[in-house]
ROSE-4610 file (N, C-alpha, C; in Angstrom, 1 decimal, always signed):
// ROSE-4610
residu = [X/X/X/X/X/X/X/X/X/X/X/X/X/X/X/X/X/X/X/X/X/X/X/X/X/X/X/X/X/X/X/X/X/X/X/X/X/X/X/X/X/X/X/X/X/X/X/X/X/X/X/X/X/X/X/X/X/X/X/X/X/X/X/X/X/X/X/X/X/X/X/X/X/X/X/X/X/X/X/X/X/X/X/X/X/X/X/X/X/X/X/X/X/X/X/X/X/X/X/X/X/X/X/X/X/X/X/X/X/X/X/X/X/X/X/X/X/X/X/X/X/X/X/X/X/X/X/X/X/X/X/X/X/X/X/X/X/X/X/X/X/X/X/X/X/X/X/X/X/X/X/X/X/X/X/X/X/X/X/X/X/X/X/X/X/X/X/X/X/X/X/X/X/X/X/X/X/X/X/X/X/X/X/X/X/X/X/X/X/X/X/X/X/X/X/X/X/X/X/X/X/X/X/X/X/X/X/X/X/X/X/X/X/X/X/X/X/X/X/X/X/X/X/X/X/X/X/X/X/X/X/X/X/X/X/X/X/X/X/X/X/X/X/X/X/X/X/X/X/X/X/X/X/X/X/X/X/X/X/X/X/X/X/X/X/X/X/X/X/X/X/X/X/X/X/X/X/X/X/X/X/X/X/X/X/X/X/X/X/X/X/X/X/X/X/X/X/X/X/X/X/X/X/X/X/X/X/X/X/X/X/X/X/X/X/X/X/X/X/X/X/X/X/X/X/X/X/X/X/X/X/X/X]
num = [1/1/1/2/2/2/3/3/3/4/4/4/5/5/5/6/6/6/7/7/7/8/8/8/9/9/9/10/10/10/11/11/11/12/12/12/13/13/13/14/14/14/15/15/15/16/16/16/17/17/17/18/18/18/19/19/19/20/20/20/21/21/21/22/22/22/23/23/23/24/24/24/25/25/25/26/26/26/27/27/27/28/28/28/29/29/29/30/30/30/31/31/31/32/32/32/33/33/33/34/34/34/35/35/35/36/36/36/37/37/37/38/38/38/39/39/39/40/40/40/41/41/41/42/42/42/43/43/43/44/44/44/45/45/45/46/46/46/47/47/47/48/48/48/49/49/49/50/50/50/51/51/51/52/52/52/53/53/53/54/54/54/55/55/55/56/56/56/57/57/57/58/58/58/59/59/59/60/60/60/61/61/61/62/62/62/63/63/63/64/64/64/65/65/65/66/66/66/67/67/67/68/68/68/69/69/69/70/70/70/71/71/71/72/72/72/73/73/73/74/74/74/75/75/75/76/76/76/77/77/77/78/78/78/79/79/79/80/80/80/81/81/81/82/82/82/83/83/83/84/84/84/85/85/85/86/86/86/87/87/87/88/88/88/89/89/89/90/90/90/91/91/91/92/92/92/93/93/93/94/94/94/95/95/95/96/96/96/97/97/97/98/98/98/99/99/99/100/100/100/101/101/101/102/102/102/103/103/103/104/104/104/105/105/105/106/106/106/107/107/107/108/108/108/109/109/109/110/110/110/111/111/111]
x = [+0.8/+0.0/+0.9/+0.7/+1.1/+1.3/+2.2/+1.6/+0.5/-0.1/-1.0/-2.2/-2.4/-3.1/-3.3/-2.6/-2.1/-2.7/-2.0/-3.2/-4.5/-4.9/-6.5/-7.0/-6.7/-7.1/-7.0/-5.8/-5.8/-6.8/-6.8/-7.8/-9.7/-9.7/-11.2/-11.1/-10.4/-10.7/-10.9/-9.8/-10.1/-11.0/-11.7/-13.2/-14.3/-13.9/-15.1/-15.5/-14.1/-13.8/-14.7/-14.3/-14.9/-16.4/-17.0/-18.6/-18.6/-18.1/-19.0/-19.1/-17.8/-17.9/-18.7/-18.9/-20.1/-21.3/-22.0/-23.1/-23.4/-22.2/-22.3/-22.5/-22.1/-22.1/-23.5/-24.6/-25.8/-26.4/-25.7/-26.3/-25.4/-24.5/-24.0/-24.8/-25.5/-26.1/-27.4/-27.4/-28.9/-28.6/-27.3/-27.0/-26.7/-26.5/-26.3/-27.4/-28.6/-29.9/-30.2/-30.2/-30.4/-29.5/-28.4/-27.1/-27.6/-28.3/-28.2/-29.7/-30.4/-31.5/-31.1/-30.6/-30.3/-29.2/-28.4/-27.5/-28.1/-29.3/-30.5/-31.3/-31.4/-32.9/-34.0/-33.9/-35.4/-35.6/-36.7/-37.4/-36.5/-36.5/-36.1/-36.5/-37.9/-38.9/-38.4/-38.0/-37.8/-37.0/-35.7/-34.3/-34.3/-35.6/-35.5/-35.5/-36.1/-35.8/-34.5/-33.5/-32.2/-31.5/-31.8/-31.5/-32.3/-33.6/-35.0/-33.9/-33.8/-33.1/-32.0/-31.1/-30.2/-30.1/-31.0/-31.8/-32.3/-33.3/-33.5/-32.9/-32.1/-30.8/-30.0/-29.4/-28.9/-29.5/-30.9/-31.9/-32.3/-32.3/-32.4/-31.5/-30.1/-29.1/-28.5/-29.1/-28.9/-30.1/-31.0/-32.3/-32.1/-31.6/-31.4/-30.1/-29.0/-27.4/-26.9/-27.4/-26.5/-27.1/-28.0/-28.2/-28.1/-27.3/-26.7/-25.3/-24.4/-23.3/-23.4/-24.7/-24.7/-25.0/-25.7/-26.0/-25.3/-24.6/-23.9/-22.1/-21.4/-20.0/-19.8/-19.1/-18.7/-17.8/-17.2/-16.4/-17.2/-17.8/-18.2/-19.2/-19.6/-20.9/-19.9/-18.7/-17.9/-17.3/-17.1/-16.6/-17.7/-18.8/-20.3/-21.0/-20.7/-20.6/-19.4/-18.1/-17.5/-17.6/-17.9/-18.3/-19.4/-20.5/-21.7/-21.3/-20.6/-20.2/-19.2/-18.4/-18.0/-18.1/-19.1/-20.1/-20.5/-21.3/-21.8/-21.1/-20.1/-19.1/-18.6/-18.6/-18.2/-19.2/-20.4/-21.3/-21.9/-21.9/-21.9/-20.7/-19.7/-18.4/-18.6/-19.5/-19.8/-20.4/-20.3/-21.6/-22.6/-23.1/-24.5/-25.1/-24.0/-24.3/-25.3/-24.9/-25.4/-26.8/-27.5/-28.7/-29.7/-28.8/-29.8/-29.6/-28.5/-28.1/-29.0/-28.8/-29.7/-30.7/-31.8/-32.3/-32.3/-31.5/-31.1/-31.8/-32.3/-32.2/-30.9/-30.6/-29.3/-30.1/-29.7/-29.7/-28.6/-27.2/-26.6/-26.6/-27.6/-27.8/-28.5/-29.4/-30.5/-29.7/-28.4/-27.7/-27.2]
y = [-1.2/+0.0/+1.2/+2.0/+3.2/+3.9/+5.6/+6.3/+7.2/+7.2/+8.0/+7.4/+6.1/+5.3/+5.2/+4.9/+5.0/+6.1/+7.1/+8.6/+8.8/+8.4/+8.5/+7.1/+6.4/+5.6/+6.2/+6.4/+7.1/+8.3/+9.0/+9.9/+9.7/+8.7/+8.1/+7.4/+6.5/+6.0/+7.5/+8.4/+10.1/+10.3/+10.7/+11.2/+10.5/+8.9/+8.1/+8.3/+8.3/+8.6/+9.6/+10.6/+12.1/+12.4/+11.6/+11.8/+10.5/+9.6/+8.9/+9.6/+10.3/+10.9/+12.1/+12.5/+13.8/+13.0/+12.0/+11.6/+11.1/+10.5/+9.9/+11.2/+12.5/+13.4/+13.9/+13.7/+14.0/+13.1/+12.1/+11.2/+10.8/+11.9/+11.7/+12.0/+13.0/+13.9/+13.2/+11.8/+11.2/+10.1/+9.8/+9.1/+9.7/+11.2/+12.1/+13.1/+12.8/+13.7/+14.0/+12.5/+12.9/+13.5/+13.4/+14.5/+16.0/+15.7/+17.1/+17.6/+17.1/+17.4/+17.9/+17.2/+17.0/+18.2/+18.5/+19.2/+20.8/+21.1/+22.0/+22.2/+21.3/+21.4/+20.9/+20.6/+20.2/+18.8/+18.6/+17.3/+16.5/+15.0/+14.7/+14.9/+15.0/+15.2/+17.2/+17.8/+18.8/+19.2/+18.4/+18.6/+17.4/+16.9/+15.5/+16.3/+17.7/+18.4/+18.6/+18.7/+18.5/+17.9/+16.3/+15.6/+15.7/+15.8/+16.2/+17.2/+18.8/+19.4/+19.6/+18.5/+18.5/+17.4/+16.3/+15.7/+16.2/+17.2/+18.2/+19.2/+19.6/+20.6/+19.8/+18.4/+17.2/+17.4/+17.0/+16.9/+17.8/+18.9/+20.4/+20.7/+20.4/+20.8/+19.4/+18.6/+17.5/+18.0/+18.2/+18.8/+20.2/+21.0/+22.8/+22.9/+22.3/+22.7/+21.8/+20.7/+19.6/+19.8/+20.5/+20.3/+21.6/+22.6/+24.1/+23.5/+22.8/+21.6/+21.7/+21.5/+21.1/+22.3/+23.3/+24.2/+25.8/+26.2/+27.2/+27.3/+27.9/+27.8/+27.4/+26.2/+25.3/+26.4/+26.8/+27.5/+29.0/+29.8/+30.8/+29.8/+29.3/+28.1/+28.0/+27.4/+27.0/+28.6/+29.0/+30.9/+31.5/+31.1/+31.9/+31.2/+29.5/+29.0/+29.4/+29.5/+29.7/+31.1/+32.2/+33.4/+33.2/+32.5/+32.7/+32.0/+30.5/+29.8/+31.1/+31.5/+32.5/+33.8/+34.3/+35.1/+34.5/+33.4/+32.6/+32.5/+32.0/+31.9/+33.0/+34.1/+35.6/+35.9/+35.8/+36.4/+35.5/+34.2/+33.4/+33.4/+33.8/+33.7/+35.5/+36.3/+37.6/+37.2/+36.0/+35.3/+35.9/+36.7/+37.0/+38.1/+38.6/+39.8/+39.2/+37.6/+37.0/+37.0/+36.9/+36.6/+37.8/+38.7/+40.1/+39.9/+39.4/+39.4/+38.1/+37.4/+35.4/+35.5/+36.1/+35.8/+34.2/+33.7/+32.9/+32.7/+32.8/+32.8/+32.5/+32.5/+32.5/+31.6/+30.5/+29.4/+29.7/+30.3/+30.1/+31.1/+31.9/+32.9/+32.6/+31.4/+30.7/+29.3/+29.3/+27.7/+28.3]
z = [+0.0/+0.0/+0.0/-1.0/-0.8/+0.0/+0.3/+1.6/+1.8/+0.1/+0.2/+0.2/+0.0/+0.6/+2.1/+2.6/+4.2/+5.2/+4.0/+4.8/+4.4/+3.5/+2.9/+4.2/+4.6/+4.9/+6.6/+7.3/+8.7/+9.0/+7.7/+7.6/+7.8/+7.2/+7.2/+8.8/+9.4/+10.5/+11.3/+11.2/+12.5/+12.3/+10.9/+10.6/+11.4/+10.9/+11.4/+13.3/+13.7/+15.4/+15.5/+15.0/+15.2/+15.4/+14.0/+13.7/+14.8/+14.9/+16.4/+18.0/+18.2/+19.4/+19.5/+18.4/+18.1/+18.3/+18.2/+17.7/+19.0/+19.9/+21.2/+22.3/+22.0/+22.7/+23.2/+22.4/+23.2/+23.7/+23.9/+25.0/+26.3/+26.6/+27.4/+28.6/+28.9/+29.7/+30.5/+29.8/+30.7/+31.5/+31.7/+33.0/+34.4/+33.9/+34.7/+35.2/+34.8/+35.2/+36.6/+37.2/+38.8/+39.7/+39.1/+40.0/+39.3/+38.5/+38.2/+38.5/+38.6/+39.6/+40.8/+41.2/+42.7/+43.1/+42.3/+42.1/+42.2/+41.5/+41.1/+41.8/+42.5/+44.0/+43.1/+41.6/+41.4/+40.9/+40.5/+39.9/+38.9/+39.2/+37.7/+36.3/+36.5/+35.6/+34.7/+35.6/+35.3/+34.5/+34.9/+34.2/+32.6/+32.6/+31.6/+30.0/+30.1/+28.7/+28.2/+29.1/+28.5/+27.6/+28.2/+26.5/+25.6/+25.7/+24.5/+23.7/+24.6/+23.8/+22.9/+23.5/+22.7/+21.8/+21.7/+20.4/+19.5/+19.9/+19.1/+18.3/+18.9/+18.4/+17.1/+17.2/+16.6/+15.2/+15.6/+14.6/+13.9/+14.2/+13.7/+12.4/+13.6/+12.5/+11.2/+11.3/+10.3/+8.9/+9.5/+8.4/+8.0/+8.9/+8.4/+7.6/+8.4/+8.5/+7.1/+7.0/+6.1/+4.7/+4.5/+3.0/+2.7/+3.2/+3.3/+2.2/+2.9/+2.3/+1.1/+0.4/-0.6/-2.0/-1.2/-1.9/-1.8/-0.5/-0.8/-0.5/-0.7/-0.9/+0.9/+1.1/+2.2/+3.2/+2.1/+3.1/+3.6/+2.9/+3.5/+4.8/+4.7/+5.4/+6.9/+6.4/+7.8/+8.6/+8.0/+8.1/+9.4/+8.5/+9.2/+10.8/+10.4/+11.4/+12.6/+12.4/+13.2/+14.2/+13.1/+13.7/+14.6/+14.2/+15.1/+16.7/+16.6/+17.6/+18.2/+17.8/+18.7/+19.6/+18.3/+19.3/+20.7/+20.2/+21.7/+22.7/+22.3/+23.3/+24.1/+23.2/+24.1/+24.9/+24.2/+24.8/+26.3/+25.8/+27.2/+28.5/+28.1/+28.6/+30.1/+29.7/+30.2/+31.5/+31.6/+33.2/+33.0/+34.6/+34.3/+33.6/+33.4/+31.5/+30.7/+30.5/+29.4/+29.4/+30.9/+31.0/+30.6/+30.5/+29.6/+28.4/+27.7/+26.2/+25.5/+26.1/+25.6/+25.7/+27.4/+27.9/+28.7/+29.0/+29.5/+31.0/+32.1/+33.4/+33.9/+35.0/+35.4/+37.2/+37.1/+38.2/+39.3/+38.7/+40.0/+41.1/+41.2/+42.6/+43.4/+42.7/+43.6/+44.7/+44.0/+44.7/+46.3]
């Protein structure tokens, strides 16, 4: 085998790693519900939209995001994505700033 074989082929296993540990990542959060109830002062039942949510979000962006891919320039696509993820990030990063900017509530004054 070639070495450019070799790397087309190391390449496809990292990718494959990658989209599995993405795909595994929204289900990490439901073995963890009742610490995090409990952690919150509330119900399990309460905190159970969390993984809904971020099932939903998954699913959102597979039907919104992925056939974007197909139709406008990938790179301005990944550009526009990165900007917006980073906004978030700043703007979430402000603590309880954020919760005027998001509208977000903000849980931790009540702990």
């Amino acid at each position: 085998m070639s070495d450019k074989g070799r790397g087309i082929r190391s390449l496809t296993l990292f990718l494959a790693a990658a989209a599995g540990f993405s795909n595994a990542n929204i289900y990490y959060n439901q073995p963890l519900l009742g610490h995090m109830a409990h952690s919150y002062g509330e119900s399990v039942n309460s905190v159970s939209f969390i993984p809904a949510a971020t099932q939903l979000g998954f699913a959102l962006g597979l039907v919104l995001l992925v056939p974007l891919g197909d139709t406008l320039d990938r790179r301005k696509l990944i550009r526009a994505g990165s900007r917006s993820r980073r906004s978030l990030v700043f703007t979430l990063s402000l603590g309880w700033k954020a919760r005027i900017i998001t509208g977000f509530p903000d849980n931790t004054a009540s702990c």
